[in-house]
C-alpha positions in Angstrom: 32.6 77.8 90.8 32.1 75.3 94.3 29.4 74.7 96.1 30.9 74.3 99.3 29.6 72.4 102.6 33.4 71.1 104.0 35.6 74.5 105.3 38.5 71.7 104.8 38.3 70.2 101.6 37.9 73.8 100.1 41.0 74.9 101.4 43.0 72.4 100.2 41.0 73.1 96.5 41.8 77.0 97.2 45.0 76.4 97.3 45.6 73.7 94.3 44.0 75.4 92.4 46.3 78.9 93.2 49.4 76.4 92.8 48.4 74.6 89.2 46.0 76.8 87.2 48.3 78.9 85.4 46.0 81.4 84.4 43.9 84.4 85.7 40.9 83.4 87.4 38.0 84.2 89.9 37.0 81.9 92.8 33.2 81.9 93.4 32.4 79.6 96.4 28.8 79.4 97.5 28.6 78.0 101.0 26.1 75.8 100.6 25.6 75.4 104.7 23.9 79.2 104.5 22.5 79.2 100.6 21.1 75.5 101.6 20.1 75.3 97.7 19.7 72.9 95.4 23.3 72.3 93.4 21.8 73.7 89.9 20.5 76.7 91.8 24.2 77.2 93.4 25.6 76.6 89.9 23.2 79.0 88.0 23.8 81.3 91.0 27.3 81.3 90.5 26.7 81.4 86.8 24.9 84.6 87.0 28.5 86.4 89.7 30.9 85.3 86.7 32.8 87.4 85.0 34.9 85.7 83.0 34.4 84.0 79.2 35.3 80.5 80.5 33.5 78.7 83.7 34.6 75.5 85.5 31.8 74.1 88.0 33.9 71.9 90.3 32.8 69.9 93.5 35.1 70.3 96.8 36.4 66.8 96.8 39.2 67.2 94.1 42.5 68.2 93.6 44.0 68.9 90.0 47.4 66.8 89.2 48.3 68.5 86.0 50.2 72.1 85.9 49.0 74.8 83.9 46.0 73.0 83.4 43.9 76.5 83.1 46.1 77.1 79.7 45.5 73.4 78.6 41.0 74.3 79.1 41.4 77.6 77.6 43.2 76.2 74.2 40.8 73.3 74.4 37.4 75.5 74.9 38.6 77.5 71.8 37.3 75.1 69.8 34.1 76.5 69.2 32.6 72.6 68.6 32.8 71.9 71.9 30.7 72.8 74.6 31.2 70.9 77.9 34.7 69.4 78.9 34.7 67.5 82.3 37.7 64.3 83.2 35.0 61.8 83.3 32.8 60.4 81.4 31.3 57.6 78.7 30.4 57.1 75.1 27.1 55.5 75.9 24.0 56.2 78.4 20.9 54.0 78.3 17.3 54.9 77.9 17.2 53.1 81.7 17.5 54.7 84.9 21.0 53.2 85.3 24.1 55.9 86.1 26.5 56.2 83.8 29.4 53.7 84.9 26.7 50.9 84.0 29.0 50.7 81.0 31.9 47.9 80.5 34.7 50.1 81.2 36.2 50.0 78.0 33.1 52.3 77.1 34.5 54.8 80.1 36.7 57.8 78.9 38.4 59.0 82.0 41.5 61.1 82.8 41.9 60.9 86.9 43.1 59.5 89.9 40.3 58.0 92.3 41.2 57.8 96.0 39.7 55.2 97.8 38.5 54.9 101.3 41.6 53.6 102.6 44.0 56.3 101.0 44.9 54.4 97.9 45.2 56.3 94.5 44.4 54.3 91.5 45.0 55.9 87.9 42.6 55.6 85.4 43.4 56.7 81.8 40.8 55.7 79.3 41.4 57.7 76.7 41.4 58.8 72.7 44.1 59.8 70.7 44.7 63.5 71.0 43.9 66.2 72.9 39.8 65.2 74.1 38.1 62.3 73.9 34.0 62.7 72.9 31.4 60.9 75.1 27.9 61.1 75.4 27.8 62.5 79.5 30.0 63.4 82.0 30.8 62.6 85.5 29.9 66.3 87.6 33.2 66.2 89.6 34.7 69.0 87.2 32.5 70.3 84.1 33.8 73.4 82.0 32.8 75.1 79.1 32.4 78.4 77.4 30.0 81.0 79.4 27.8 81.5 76.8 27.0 77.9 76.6 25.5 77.5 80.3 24.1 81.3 79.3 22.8 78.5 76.7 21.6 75.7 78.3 21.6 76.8 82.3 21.8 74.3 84.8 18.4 73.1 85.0 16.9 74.3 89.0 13.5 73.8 87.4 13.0 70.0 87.2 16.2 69.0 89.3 15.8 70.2 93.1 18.9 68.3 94.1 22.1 66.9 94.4 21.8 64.3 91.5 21.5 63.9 87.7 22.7 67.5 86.9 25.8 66.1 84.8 24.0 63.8 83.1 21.0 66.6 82.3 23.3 69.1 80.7 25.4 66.5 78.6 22.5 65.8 76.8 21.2 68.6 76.6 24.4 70.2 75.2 25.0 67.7 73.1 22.1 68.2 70.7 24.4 71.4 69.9 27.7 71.4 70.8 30.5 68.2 71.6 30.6 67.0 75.4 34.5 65.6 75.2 36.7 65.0 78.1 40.5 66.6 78.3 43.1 64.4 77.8 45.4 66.6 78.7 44.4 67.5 82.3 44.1 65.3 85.1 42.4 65.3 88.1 42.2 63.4 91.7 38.7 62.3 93.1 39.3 62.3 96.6 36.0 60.5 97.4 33.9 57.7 95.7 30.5 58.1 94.4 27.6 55.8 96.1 24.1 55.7 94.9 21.3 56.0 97.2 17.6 55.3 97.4 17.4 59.1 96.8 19.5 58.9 94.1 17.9 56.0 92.2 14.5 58.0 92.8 15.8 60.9 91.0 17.2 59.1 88.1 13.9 57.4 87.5 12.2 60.9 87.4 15.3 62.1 85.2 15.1 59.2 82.7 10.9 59.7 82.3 11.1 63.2 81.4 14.0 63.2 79.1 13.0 60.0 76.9 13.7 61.7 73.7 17.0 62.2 75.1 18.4 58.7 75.4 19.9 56.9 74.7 22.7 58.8 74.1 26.0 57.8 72.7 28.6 58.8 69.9 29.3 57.9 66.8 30.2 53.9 66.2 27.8 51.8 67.7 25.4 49.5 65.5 22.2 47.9 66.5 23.7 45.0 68.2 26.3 46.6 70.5 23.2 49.1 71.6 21.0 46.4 72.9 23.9 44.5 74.9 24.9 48.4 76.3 21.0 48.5 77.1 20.7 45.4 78.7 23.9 45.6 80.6 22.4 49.2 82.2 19.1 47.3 82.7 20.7 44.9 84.8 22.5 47.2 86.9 19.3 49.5 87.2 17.6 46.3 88.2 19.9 45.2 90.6 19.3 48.8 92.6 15.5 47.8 92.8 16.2 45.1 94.4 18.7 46.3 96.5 16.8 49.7 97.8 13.6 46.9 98.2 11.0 48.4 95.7 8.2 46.6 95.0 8.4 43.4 93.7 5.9 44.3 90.5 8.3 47.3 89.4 11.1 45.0 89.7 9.1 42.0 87.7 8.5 44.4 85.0 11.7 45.5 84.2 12.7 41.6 84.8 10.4 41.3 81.8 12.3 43.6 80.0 15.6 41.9 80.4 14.3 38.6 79.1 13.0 40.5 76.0 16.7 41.9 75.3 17.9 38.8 75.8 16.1 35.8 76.3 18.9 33.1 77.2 21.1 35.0 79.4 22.4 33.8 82.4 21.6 37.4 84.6 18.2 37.2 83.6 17.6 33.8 86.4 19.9 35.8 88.8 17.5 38.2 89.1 14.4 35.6 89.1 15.6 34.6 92.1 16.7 37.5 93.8 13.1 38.9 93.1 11.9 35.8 94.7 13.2 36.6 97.9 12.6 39.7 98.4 9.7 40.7 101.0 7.7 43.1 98.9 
């Protein structure tokens, strides 16, 4: 399933996917230029045309590396413990309204090539021993699970109306059943790199206030120290994007406050004093 806006970078996917996937298979694109609906309404759209017992949701922007990698989901997705697979991910997420790359990397679990702006391609394998890796959410580029588990837990059209959080909303939801995990076994090239807008941070602080009982999320391993660093290193970042998208000084000074209370004597906490202080608002 694609929601498609870019007549180019689906053909290129079209025909990857034709050349690597191994295994029988429907295309459903939506054309998102005519639907012009929000990307869980595409997804549950497309949802509601499959036919098949397995679904991948994929964005245009992507090109899979590994051969026969439709065999590779298929034997993976038959473990009936896991519900969502995807090539990106992490082991934590915060409470905060920070994405979920606000981790140290070592905390990443990634199987995929990331091209930069210039054309580069730059590996990253961050992975587990074996055949998936568990994390707590998963980068949207390429999710895949079961169709009875998004017959399960749809994508989520009624609070998310559109382009962001949707990964992060179904791996937690899923989770509370099922393993989120990414494949080890099947790579895949991200042909563009994510950005955060102001849009986006507005939608993550709307995500992150509805779904409190949520978050944080994270697997199994972590004591109370390593939890509070993970939390204050997302804090950070999510305060950083305050101060960079210029909200208002008194939303940034309270989450300031917050920072200090995680902990006190680090040196981030007067970087931020004094990026508050010049700021105009």
């Amino acid at each position: 399933m694609v929601c498609s806006r870019n007549a180019a970078l689906l053909a290129a996917l079209k025909e990857n996917i034709e050349a690597t996937i191994d295994f029988n298979y429907e295309l459903i694109v939506v054309d998102n230029t005519i639907f012009q609906q929000s990307l869980c309404s595409v997804y549950n759209h497309g949802l509601a045309a499959a036919t098949g017992k397995y679904c991948c949701f994929c964005h245009e922007d992507i090109l899979f590396e590994t051969k026969g990698w439709g065999r590779e989901l298929v034997s993976l997705l038959n473990n009936g413990s896991i519900g969502l697979a995807g090539a990106a991910g992490a082991i934590f997420k915060s409470r905060f309204p920070a994405s979920w790359v606000a981790v140290p990397q070592q905390y990443y679990r990634i199987n995929m090539i990331q091209r930069k702006a210039g054309g580069e391609k730059v590996p990253y394998k961050i992975l587990d021993e074996g055949n998936f890796s568990e994390v707590a959410v998963l980068d949207g580029f390429f999710m895949a699970g079961r169709k009875e588990v998004f017959d399960e837990f749809p994508w989520n059209e009624g609070s998310l109306n559109g382009f962001d959080m949707y990964d992060i909303d179904i791996s937690v939801r899923v989770r509370q059943k099922y393993r989120v995990v990414v494949a080890n076994t099947i790579t895949i090239e991200h042909l563009s790199e994510g950005n955060f807008s102001e849009r986006w941070l507005t939608a993550s602080e709307n995500f992150h206030r509805d779904n409190q009982a949520l978050l944080p999320a994270y697997t199994d391993g972590f004591d109370k120290k390593q939890m509070a660093a993970l939390e204050y290193y997302a804090l950070v970042d999510y305060i950083n994007k305050l101060l960079r998208f210029k909200k208002t000084r008194q939303q940034a000074m309270k989450y300031i406050v917050k920072a200090f209370t995680l902990k006190p004597f680090s040196k981030p906490n007067i970087t931020l004093v004094k990026a508050l202080l010049k700021s105009r608002k």
